[in-house]
N, C-alpha and C positions, 0 to 999 in steps of 0.2 A: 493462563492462556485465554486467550479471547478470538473467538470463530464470529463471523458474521456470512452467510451466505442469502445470495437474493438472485430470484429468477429477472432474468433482462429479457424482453420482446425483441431480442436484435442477434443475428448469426457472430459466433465467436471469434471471424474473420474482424467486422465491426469492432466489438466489444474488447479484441486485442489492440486494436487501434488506438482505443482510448485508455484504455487501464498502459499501455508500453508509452504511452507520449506523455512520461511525469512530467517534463516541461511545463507543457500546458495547464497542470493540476490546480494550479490556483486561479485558473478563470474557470475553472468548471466544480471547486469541490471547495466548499464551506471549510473543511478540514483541514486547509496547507492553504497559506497565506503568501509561499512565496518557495520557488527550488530554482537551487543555482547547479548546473553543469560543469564540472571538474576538467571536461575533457572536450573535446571536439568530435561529430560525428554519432554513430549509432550508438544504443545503449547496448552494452555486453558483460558479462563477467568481468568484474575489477574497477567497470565503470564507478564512479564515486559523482553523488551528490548530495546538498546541502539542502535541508527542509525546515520551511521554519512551520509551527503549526499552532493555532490559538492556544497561547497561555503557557506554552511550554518555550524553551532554549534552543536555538537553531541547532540541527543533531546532520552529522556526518551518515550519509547511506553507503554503503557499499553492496552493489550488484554482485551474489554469489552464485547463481544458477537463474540462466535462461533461457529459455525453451521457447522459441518464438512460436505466436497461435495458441499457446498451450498455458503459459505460465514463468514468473519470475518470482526472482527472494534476492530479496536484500536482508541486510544485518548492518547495525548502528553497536557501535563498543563506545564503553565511556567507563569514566572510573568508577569500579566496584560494579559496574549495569552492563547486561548487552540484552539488544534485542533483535530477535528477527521476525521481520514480515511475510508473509509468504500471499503471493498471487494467483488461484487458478482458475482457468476457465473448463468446463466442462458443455459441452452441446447436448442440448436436452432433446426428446422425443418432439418435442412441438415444433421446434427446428428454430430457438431460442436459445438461450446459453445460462447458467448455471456461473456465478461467478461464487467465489470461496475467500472469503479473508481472514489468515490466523497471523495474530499477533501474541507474539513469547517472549516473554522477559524474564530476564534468572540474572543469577549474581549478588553477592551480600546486600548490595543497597537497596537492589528491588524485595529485596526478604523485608526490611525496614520499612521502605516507601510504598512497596506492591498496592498493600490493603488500603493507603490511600488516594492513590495514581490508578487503581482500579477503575472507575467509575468513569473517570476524564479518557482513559484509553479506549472503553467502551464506546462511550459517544464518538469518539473520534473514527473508530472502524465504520462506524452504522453510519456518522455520514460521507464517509468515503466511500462505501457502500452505495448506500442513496445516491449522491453525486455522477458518481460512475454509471449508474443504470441513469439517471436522467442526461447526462450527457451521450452514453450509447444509443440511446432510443430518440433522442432529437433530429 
């Protein structure tokens, strides 16, 4: 599992804004190079998208839990892998937000590939992470 959280200078109204508009992800985040929309209209549970991201296979998202203001999760299956992402926001005392990124991976292949996909998973949170607070605070 991989956690990444980072205090954002911007209200969680804001910082839902940007973390809920994956569309946009690839003009504002180093980490996804490109996301294609399955459907027409708002993101929801069931919704499905297409992410490509440095160095890895263009991977199928699917929206399992959405809690608008608050937090989303998707989950990506593939043979022998699933992974899910989880997105939440939290308001801090400062009157800032708290954002949280865990990424899970299980299934046989990730038991093989894990220890090596490690490393690239990590960067890839941190600057999603990164990303998102510089585009929330802009």
């Amino acid at each position: 599992m991989v956690t990444e959280e980072i205090e954002i200078a911007a209200g969680r109204d804001r910082v839902w804004e940007v973390v809920a508009d994956v569309t946009r992800w690839p003009s504002v985040l180093e980490s996804v190079n490109e996301v294609r929309a399955h459907q027409e209209g708002p993101p929801g549970p069931g919704c499905v998208y297409t992410l490509r991201q440095p160095g890895l296979p263009r991977t199928r998202w699917t929206i399992t839990e959405w809690l608008p203001g608050k937090s989303f999760t998707w989950e990506s299956r593939g043979p022998g892998a699933r992974s899910v992402a989880s997105h939440r926001l939290t308001a801090t005392e400062a009157g800032g937000t708290r954002l949280t990124l865990v990424l899970e991976q299980s299934g046989p292949l990730n038991a093989v590939l894990g220890p090596l996909i490690r490393s690239r998973a990590v960067r890839l949170v941190r600057l999603e992470a990164a990303g998102l607070k510089a585009a929330a605070e802009a």
